[in-house]
N, C-alpha and C positions, 0 to 999 in steps of 0.2 A: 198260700198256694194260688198264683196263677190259672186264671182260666181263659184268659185271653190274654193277645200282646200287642202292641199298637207298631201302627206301620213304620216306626225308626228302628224296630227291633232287629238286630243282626237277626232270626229266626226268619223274620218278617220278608228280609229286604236279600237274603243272601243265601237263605238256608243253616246258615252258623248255629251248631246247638247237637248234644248230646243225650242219648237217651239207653236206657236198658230195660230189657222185658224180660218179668222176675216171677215166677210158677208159685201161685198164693196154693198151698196143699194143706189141706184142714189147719188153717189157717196160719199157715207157717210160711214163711217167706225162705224158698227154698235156692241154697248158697248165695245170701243176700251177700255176706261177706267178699267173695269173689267178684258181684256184679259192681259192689262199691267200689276196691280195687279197680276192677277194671274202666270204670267211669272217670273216677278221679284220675286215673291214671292221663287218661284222653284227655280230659283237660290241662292237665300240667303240660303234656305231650305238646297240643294245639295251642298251648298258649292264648287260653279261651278266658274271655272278660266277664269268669262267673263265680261270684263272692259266697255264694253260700260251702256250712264245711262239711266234711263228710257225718262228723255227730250229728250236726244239726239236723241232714235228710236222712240217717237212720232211723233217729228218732220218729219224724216227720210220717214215713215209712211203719211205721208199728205202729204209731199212734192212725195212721190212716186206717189197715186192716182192721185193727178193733174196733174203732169207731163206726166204721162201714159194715162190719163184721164180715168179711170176706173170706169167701171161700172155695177151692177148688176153680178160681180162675186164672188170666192173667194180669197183672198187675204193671202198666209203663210208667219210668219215671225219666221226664221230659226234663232237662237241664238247656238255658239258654242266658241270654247277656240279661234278661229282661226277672229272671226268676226261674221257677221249677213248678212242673203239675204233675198230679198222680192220677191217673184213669185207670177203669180196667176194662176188659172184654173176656168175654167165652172163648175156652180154650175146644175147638172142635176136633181135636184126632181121638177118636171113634177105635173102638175094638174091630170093626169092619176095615176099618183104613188100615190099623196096624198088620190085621189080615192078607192083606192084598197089597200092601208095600207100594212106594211110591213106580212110577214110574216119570224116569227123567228125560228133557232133549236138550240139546247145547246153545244156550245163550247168542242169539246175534249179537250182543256185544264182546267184544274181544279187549282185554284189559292188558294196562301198562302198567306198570309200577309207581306207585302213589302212595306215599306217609294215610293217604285219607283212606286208603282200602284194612287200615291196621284196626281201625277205630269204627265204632257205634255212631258214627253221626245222622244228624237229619236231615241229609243232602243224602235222600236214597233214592232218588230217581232210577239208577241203576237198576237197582235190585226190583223196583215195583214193575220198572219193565218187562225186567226177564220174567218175572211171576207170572205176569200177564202173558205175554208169550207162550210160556209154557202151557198156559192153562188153555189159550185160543189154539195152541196144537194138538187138545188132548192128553195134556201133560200136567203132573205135578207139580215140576218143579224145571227149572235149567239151570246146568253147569257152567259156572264161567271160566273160560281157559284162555292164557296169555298168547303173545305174539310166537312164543316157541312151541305151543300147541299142548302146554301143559298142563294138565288139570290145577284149580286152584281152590273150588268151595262152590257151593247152592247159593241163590240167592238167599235165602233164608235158614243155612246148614252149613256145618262141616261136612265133610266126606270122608269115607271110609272104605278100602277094599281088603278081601281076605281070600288067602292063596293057602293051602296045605298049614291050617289052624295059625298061619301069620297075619298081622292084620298092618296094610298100610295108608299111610294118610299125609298128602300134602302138607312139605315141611314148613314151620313157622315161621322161616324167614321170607316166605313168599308173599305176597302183598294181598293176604287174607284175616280176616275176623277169625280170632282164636278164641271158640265158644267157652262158656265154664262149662258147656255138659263135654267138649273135649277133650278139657281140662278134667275131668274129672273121671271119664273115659279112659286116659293115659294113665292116674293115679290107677285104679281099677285092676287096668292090664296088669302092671305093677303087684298089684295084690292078689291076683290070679294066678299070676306067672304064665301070661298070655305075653309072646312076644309082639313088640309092635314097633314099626319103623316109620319117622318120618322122612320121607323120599321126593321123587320129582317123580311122578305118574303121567306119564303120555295118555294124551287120549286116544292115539291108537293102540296102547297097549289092553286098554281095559278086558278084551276077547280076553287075554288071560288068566284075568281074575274067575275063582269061583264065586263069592258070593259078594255083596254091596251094602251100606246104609250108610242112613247120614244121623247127622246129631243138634240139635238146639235144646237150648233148656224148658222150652214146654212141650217138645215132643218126647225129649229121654233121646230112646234111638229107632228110626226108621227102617228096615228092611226094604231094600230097593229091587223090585219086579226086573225091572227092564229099562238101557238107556240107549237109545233110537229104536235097535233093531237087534243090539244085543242081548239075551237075556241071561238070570241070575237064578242061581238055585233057591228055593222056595225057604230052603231049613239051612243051616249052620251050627253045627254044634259048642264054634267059639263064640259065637254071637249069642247064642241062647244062655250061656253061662254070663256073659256081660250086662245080657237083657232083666236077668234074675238079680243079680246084684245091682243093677238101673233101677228097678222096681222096688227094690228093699227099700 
C-alpha cells in the first residue's frame, strides 16, 4: 500500500485515479461487494493504467480493517497508475443533523454531459467547490443541474423527491454517480412496494414535491429541510419506512 506518489504519477500530474468510500460498521465493510463493482468497473470504463485485481484489494481491504481494527468509520480506497492506499476518517452525521435535515442551494456550476460524471474519480474539483459553496452560503450541501435546468445529484449525494407516497429521483442515464445506497434504496422500494420512478426533475418543479432527501453510503438517507427558499415537510411516512429498513 502506497502512502505517497511521485510527481510522474498520472494522480500527481493529471488528477487520473479512482477511488470509493466504504462505511466500516462494527467492523464490517458495508456493500464492499457493490463498491468493488463499481470501482472496477471505472477502470475497465476509463481504460485506467492500474494492474492491481479486484481479489487482490478485497483481500487487501479485510485484511486492513482487522489489522487496524476499525470501526464505525469511513474507510477510502484510492486506486491510481502508481498503486492503491486505504485511509479512514470520522464519519460526522450526528442524530442532531439527521434531526434537522440538510438544507440545500444550487451549485454555480452548471454541468454538460461527460463519460467522467459516471464515475468515482479523483479529479473532484467540482464537487469540492460546490461543497464549499454551499457551506460559505449557509448551506449543506448544492445541487448540480444541467444546461436544460434539470436536476442531476449533490455534490456528495443522490437525490430523491416524494409526491403522494411516490418517490422520484434523477434518471441514470443522466451524467450522475449512481450511489450503492441508491442502489440499494431502489432494491428496497422494490421490497416495500414503494413505487419509485426514475424521471428528469426540473428545478423549477421542485415547489411540487412534498418531501426531499438524499443518499451516500455513509449517511444512509438525509431528510432534506429546505432548497433555497423552498421548504419540505419535516416527516414522511414513505421515507420513514425506507429509513427503518436503511437502519436495519
Amino acid at each position: 500500500m502506497k502512502n505517497s506518489v511521485s510527481v510522474n504519477s498520472q494522480l500527481t500530474k493529471f488528477g487520473i485515479g479512482v477511488f470509493e468510500t466504504i462505511k466500516i460498521k462494527d467492523g464490517h465493510p458495508m456493500f464492499l461487494s457493490l463498491h468493488l463493482d463499481r470501482i472496477f468497473k471505472s477502470i475497465n470504463d476509463l481504460d485506467l493504467d492500474i494492474k492491481e485485481s479486484r481479489s487482490f484489494i478485497e483481500t487487501k481491504i479485510i485484511e486492513y480493517i482487522k489489522c487496524e481494527k476499525i470501526n464505525n468509520k469511513a474507510l477510502r480506497l484510492t486506486m491510481c497508475d502508481e498503486g492503491y492506499n486505504l485511509s479512514t476518517r470520522d464519519i460526522n452525521y450526528n442524530k442532531d443533523v439527521y434531526n434537522k435535515g440538510f438544507n440545500l442551494c444550487i451549485s454555480p456550476i452548471t454541468r454538460g454531459d461527460s463519460i467522467i460524471y459516471r464515475h468515482k474519480t479523483t479529479n473532484y474539483f467540482e464537487n469540492i467547490y460546490s461543497k464549499k459553496f454551499a457551506v460559505n452560503n449557509g448551506c449543506d450541501d448544492a445541487i448540480f443541474t444541467d444546461y436544460g435546468g434539470r436536476i442531476l445529484e449533490c455534490s456528495m449525494s443522490n437525490i430523491f423527491f416524494i409526491k403522494e407516497d411516490k418517490i422520484y429521483t434523477p434518471h441514470e442515464r443522466l451524467p450522475i454517480l449512481n450511489g450503492t445506497m441508491k442502489r440499494r434504496i431502489m432494491e428496497l422500494c422494490v421490497e416495500l412496494k414503494i413505487n419509485i420512478e426514475e424521471c428528469d426533475i426540473k428545478i423549477t418543479d421542485i415547489e411540487k414535491f412534498e418531501f426531499c432527501f438524499l443518499s451516500n453510503s455513509l449517511m444512509g438517507a438525509m431528510k432534506v429541510s429546505q432548497i433555497n427558499k423552498i421548504k419540505f415537510e419535516c416527516f414522511n411516512n414513505t421515507f420513514e419506512r425506507l429509513w427503518s429498513k436503511i437502519n436495519d
